[in-house]
C-alpha positions in Angstrom: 42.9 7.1 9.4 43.3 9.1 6.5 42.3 6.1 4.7 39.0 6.7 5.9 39.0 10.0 4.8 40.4 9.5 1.5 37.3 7.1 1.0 34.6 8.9 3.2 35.7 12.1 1.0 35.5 9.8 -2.3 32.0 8.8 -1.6 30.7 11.7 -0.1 31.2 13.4 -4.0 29.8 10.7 -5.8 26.9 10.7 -3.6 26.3 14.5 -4.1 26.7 13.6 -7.8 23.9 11.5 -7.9 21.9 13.0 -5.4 22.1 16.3 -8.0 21.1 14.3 -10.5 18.0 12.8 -9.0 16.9 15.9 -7.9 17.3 17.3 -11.4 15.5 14.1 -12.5 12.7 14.8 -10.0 12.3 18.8 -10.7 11.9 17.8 -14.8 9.7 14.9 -14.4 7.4 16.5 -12.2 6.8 19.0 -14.6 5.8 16.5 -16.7 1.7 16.3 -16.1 0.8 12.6 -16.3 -2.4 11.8 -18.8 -4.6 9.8 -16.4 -4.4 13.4 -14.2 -4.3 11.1 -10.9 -2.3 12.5 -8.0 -0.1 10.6 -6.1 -2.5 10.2 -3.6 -4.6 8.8 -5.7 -2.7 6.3 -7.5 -1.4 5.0 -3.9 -4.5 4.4 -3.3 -5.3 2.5 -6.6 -2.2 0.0 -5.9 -3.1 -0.7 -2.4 -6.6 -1.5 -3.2 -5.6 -3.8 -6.4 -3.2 -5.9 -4.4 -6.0 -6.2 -1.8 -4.5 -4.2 0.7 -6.7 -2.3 2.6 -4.8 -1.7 6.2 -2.9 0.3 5.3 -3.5 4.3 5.2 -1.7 6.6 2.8 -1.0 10.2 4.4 0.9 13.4 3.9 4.2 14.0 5.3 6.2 17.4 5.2 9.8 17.7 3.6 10.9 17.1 0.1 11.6 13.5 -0.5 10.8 12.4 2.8 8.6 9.6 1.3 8.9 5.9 3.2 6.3 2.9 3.9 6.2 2.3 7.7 5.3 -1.4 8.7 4.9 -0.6 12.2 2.1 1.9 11.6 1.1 0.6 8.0 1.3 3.9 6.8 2.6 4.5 3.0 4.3 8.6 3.8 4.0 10.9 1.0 5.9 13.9 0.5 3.5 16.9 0.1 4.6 17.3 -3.9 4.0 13.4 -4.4 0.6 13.0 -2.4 -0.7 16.1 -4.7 1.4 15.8 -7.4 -0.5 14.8 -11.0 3.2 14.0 -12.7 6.0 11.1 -13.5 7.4 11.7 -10.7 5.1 11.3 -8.2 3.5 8.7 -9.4 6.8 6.7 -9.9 7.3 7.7 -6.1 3.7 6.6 -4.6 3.7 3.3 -6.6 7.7 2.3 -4.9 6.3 3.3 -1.6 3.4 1.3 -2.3 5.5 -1.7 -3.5 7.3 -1.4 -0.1 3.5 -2.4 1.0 2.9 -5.3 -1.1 6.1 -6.7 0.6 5.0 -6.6 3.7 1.8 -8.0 3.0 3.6 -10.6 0.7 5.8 -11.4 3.7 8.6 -10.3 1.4 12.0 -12.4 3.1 14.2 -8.6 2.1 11.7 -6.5 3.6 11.7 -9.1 7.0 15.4 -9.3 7.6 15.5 -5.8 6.7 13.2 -5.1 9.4 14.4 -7.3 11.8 18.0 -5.6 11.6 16.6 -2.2 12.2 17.0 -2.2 16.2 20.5 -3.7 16.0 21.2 -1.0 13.8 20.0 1.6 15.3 22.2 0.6 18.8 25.5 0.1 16.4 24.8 3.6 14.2 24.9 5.7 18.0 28.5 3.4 19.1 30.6 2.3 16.1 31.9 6.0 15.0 33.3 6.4 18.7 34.3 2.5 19.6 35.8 2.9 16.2 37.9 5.5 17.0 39.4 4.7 20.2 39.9 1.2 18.6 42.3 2.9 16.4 44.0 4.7 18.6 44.3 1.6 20.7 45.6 -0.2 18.3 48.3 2.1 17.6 49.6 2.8 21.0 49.2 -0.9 22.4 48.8 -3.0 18.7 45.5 -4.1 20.4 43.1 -5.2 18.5 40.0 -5.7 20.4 38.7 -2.3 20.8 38.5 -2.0 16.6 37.4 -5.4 16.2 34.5 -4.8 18.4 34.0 -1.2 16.3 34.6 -3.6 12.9 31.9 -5.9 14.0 29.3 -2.6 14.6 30.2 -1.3 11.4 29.8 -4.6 9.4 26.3 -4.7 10.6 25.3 -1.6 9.7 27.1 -2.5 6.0 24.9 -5.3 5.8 21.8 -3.5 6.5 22.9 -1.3 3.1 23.4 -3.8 1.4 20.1 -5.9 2.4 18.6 -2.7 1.6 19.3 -3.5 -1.6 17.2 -6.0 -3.0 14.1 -4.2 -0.9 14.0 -1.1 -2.9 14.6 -2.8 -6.0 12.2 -4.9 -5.9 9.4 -2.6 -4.7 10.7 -0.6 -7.7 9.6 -3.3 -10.0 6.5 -4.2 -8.2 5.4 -0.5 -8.9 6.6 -0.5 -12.4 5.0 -3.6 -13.3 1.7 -2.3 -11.9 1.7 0.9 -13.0 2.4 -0.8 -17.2 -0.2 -2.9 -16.4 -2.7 -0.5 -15.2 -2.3 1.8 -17.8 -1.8 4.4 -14.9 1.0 6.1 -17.2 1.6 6.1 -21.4 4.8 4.6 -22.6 6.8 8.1 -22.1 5.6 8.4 -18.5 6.5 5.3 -18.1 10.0 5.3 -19.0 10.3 8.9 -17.3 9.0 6.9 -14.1 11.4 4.2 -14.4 14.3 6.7 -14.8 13.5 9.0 -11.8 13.6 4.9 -9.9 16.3 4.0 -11.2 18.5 7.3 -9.9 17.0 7.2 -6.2 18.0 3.1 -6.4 21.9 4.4 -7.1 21.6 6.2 -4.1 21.2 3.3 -2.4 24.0 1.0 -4.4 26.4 4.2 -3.5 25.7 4.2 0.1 26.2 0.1 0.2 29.5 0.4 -1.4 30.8 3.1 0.2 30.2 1.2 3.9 32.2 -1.7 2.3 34.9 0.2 1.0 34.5 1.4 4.5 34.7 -1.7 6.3 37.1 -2.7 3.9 39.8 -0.5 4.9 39.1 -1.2 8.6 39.8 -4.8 7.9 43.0 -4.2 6.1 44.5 -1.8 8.9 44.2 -4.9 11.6 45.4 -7.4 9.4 48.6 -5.0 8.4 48.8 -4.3 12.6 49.0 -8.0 12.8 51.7 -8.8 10.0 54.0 -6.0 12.1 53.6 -7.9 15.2 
């Protein structure tokens, strides 16, 4: 198990890392008053409405980059400082969260498995940590396997679902880039401070994929050294 640790702890620091960092991105570039003086809100708006979206509600939502699209209620969720803000950031923010949108309405495959996972996921997140656990001990007590494999299987899921996450936020990250170029919504330094502060909060997603399969990776390599001993 200390395996586990050893990457858990691993990840865990480079995910503060660039966690700082995008907050740090975030705080400058939303100092950074865009020219068009649109808020957030606004700009939302604008996007939904050019891609013919009009379902869809854009609302206000407390905590500090709490922002999300929700397909069940076709609500785009803007963080207080994004839905007012009149900066780089926020409108970098609004437009992903509106890409997220166009997906859905573009029947984006991602954005469908994606969705599609998120019960199964949900039932593996509440069972794998502790089926997991008593797999291991199982397994080295009795060399057992079946307990862990079953935890294994959990835990791959949820590794998937990081990993499909993937292409869904990048891709509403260029959806919103592309439209906010080609709307002039931003000039060409706003624009490149939007695609930065988009390009940190998509690392947070690559580190949280690659730390579950370095995860699962581990897992994999305890049962098949349990088996060699056997």
């Amino acid at each position: 198990m200390f395996g586990v640790y050893a990457i858990g702890i691993l990840f865990f620091i480079i995910s503060l890392a660039v966690s700082s960092r995008l907050k740090s991105k975030f705080k400058k570039y939303s100092q950074t008053p865009i020219t068009s003086g649109l808020s957030g809100a606004e700009i939302a708006k604008k996007m939904l409405k050019d891609n013919g979206i009009f379902d869809v509600q854009v609302v206000s939502v407390e905590g500090q980059l709490t922002d999300h699209y929700n397909p069940i209620t076709k609500t785009v969720n803007l963080s207080r400082d994004v839905y007012d803000g009149r900066n780089a950031a926020a409108a970098a923010v609004a437009s992903h969260e509106c890409g997220h949108a166009v997906q859905h309405a573009d029947a984006y495959v991602w954005l469908n498995l994606r969705s599609r996972l998120v019960p199964v996921v949900n039932v593996a997140s509440n069972f794998m940590q502790w089926i997991i656990l008593i797999g291991v001990m199982v397994l080295g007590s009795t060399q057992n396997p079946t307990v862990l494999m079953i935890g294994m299987a959990l835990f791959a899921v949820t590794t998937l679902f990081s990993f499909i996450t993937l292409p869904v936020e990048f891709d509403a990250s260029k959806r919103a880039l592309a439209w906010i170029q080609d709307k002039n919504m931003v000039t060409p330094d706003e624009y490149d401070m939007s695609k930065d502060a988009l390009k940190w909060a998509a690392l947070t997603y690559v580190v949280a994929a690659l730390g579950s399969l370095a995860t699962l990776l581990y897992y994999i390599s305890m049962l098949s050294g349990s088996r060699s001993e056997r």
